[in-house]
C-alpha positions as CSV (number, residue, x, y, z in Angstrom):
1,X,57.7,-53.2,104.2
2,X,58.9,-56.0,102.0
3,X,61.2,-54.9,99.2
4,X,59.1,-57.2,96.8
5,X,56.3,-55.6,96.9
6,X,55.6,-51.8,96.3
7,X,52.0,-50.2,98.0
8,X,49.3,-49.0,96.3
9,X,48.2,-45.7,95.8
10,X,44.6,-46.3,98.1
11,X,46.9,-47.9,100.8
12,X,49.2,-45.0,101.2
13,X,45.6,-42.6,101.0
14,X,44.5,-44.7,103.4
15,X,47.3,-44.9,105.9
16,X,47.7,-41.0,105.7
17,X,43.7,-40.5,106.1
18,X,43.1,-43.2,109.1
19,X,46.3,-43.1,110.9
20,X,45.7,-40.2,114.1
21,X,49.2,-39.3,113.7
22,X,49.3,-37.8,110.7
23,X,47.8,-34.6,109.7
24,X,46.4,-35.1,106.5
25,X,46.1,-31.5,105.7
26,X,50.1,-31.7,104.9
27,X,49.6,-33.7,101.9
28,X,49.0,-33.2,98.3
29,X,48.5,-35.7,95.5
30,X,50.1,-36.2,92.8
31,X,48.2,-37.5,89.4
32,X,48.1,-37.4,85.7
33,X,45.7,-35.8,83.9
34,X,46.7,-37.3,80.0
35,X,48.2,-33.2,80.2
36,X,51.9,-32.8,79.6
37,X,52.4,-32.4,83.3
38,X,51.0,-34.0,86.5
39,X,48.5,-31.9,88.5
40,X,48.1,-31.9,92.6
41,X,45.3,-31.9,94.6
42,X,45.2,-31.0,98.2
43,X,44.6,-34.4,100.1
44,X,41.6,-33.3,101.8
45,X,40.0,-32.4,98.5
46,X,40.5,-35.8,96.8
47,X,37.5,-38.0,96.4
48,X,38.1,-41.7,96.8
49,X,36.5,-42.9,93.4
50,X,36.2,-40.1,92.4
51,X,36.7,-38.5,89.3
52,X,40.6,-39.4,89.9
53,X,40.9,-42.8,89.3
54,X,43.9,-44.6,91.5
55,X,45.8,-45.7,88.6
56,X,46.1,-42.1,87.4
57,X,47.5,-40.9,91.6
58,X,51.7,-40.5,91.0
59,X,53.0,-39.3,94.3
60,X,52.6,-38.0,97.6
61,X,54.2,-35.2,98.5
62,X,54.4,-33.6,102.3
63,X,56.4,-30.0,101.9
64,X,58.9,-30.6,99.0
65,X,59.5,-34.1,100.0
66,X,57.8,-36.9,97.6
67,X,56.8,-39.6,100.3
68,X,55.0,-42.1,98.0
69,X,56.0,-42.0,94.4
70,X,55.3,-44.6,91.6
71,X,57.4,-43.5,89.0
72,X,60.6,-43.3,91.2
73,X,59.4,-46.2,93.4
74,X,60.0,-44.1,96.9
75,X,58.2,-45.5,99.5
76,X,58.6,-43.2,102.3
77,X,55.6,-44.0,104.3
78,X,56.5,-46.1,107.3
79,X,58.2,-43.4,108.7
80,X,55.3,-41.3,108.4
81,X,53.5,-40.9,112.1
82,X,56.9,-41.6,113.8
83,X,58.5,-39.7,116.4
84,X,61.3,-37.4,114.5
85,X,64.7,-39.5,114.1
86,X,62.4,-43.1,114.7
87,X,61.5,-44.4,111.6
């Protein structure tokens, strides 16, 4: 991916819901409720235009590891459907 320009949040949830080698299950969402804190959402369980608009989806987050993420600007996703060690 080009340094200069950071993906958006429906082209990650797109990548991780289309692409066969990645279990979707494994995810969770990330997004901001105008709370004090962020809430998460199972991936499966988000609705694409939905009630969660994509401006309001933060991160990504596979186990304890943040694989997409706004704030931080972490863009982990090409290695995501990769053989382990192949990125």
């Amino acid at each position: 991916m080009s340094q200069d320009r950071f993906q958006t949040s429906r082209e990650v949830y797109h990548r991780i819901r289309w692409d066969p080698r990645i279990d979707a299950h494994d995810f969770v969402i990330g997004y901001d409720t105008h709370g004090e804190q962020l809430e998460e959402v199972g991936f499966t369980s988000f609705v694409p235009e939905g009630d969660i608009p994509w401006h309001r989806v933060w991160y990504f987050r596979r186990g304890h590891e943040r694989i997409w993420d706004r704030r931080e600007r972490v863009d982990r996703t090409a290695s995501l459907g990769a053989p382990d060690g192949v990125l």
